[in-house]
N, C-alpha and C positions, 0 to 999 in steps of 0.2 A: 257214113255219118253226114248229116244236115247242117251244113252252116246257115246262118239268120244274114239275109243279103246288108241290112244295117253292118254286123260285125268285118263284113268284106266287102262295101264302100268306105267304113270307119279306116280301115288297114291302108287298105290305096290313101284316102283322105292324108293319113299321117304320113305320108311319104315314102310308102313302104311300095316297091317295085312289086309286077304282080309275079315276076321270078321270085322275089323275096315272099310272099305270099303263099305263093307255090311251093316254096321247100317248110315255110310254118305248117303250111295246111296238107300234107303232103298225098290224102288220099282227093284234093281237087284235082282239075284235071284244068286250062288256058280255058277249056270253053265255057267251064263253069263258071269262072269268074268274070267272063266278057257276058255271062247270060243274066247273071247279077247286076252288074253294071247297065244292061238291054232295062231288067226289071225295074231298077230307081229311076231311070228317064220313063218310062211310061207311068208308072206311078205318081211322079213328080210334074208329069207336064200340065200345062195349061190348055185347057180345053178352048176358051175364049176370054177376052178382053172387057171388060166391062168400064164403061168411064164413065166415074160417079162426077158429078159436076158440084162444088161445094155452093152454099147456100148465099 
């Protein structure tokens, strides 16, 4: 089965441990959830800075 890396950063998010995660989810396995995790920071990073100067 396919989890959506949204629904296990949402989990972590809410304070849920990723043992606690791991026994909801029970056919993930630790690395799948740290791969997910790998996935939102690359996703989410900032490529460059830009500074817009106001007028």
């Amino acid at each position: 089965m396919r989890y959506p890396v949204e629904m296990i950063v949402e989990l972590l998010s809410s304070a849920m441990t990723t043992d606690e995660v791991l026994i909801d989810c029970s056919d993930l396995e630790r690395d799948d959830v740290l791969a997910a995790l790998e996935f939102a920071a690359m996703a989410t990073r900032t490529r460059s800075i830009i500074q817009i100067n106001a007028a």
